[in-house]
N, C-alpha and C positions, 0 to 999 in steps of 0.2 A: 518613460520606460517603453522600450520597444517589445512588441507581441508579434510572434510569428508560430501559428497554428496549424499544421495540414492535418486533415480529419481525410477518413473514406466513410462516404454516405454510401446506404442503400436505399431504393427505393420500394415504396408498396402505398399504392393509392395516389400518394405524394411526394415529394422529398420531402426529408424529418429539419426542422430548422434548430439552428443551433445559437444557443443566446452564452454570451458573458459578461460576465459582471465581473467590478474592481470598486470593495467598497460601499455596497448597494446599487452603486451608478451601471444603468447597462451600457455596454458601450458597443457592445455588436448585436444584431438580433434577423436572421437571415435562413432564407433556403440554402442549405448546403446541398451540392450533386456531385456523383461520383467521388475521385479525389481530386482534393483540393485547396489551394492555400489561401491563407487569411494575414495578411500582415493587418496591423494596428498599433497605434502609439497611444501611450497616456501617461499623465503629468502629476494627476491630483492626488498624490500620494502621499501616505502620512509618516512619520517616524516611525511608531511602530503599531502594531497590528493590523496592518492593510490585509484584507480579505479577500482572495481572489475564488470566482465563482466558475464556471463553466458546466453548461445542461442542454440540455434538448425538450422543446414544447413542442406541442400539437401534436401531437401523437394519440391517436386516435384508437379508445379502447369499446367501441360498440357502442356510442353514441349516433345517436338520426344510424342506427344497425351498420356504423363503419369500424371496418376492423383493419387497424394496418399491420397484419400480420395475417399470414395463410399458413395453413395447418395442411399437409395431406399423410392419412395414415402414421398420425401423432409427431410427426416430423415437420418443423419450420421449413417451407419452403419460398416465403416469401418473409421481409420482414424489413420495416422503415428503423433503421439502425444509424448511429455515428457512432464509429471508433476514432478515437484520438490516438494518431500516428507519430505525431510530434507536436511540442509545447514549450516554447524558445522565448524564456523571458532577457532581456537583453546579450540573445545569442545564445545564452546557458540551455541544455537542455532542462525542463523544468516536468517530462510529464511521471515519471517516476514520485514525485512529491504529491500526486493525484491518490496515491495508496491506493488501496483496494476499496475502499467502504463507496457505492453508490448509491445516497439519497434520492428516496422514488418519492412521486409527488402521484395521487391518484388519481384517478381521472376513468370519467366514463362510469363502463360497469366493470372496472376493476373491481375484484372481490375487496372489501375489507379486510379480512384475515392475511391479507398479501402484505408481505414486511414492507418495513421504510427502509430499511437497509437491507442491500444484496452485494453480495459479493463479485466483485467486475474490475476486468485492470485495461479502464483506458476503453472501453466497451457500452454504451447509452443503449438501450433497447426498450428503454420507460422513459418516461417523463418523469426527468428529474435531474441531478446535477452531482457532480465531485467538486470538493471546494479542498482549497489548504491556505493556511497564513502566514506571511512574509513580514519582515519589518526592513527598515534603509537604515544602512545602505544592502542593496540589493544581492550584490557576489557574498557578503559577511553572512545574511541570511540563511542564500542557499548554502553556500556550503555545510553553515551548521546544521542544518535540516536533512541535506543528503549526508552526512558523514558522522555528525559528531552523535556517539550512541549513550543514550542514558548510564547510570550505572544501576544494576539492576540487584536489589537489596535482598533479593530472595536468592542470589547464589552467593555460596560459599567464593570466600577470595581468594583460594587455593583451590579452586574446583573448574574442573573443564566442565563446562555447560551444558557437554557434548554428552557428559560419558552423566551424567546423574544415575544413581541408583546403579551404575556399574562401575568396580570396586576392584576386579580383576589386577591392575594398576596397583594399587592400593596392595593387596593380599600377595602381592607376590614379593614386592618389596617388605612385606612383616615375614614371609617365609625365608628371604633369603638373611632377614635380619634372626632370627630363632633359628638358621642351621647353624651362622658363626658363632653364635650365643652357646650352641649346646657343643661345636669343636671347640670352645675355647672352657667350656665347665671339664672336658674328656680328656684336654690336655694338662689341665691343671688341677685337676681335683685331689689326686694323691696329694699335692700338696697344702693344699689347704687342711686338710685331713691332717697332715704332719704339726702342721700350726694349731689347727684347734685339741689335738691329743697333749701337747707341749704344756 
């Protein structure tokens, strides 16, 4: 499988290194500068549930009092970051498949209380990593992952998903059904009247 990555690094103290993994196996582990690309190939892949990793170490949270990250007037102005720009698994783009969910690893004197999960699309600013799982063959995968959408058992199968709890739609087609309901009692009624007096 061919891996082709360009990330843009920021610097603060140092540049932030960026490691990935496939599988457990690291297979790159490196200072990233500025932007920049990364091709890689790898082989040892399994039929299914291959686990692909990608994070950033050493990132320095007030350990020996290093901070890579500068604050002035509660505003980041300095800060050792990798945003992943693009994420090309045999050509495909793949960095959309990275979701939102980024797993922070702690470090330093990160508070405790600080989640393990933060919400980031494509964005490292901790120590820690975005992961998603593929199976082979490789294009069957992605595509199911990017495209094919669960079916989701809490909507109605006549219901826009959109409009929940608005009914508008709904209520106008019962009004326009009860106006013809009550012209057609107003045109007929005498006679039914004639039928049930008979």
């Amino acid at each position: 499988m061919k891996i082709d990555i360009e990330v843009n690094a920021t610097h603060c103290n140092t540049w932030p290194t960026l490691v990935l993994e496939i599988n457990n196996n690291k297979i790159f582990s490196d200072l990233v500068k500025d932007r920049q690309k990364i091709s890689l190939e790898y082989t040892d892949l399994k039929q299914q549930g291959n686990k692909f990793v990608i994070g950033m170490i050493r990132k320095s949270f007030g350990l020996a009092d290093i901070w890579d990250t500068v604050y002035k007037n509660n505003i980041v102005v300095q800060d050792k970051k990798i945003e992943i720009l693009s994420l090309k698994l045999d050509d495909v783009e793949c960095k959309d498949l990275l979701g939102s969910r980024f797993y922070v690893q702690r470090t330093g004197k990160q508070p405790s209380y600080f989640p393990d999960v933060v919400e980031s699309t494509g964005v490292m600013n901790y120590n820690g990593y975005f992961t998603f799982d593929f199976d082979l063959p490789l294009y069957n995968s992605i595509i199911n992952k990017k495209y094919k959408q669960e079916e989701n058992k809490d909507l109605s199968y006549f219901s826009n998903y959109t409009k929940v709890f608005h009914y508008d739609d709904e209520i106008k087609v019962i009004n326009e059904i009860n106006s013809i309901l009550k012209e057609v009692d107003e045109k007929f009624s005498h006679k039914r009247s004639k039928i049930r007096n008979s």
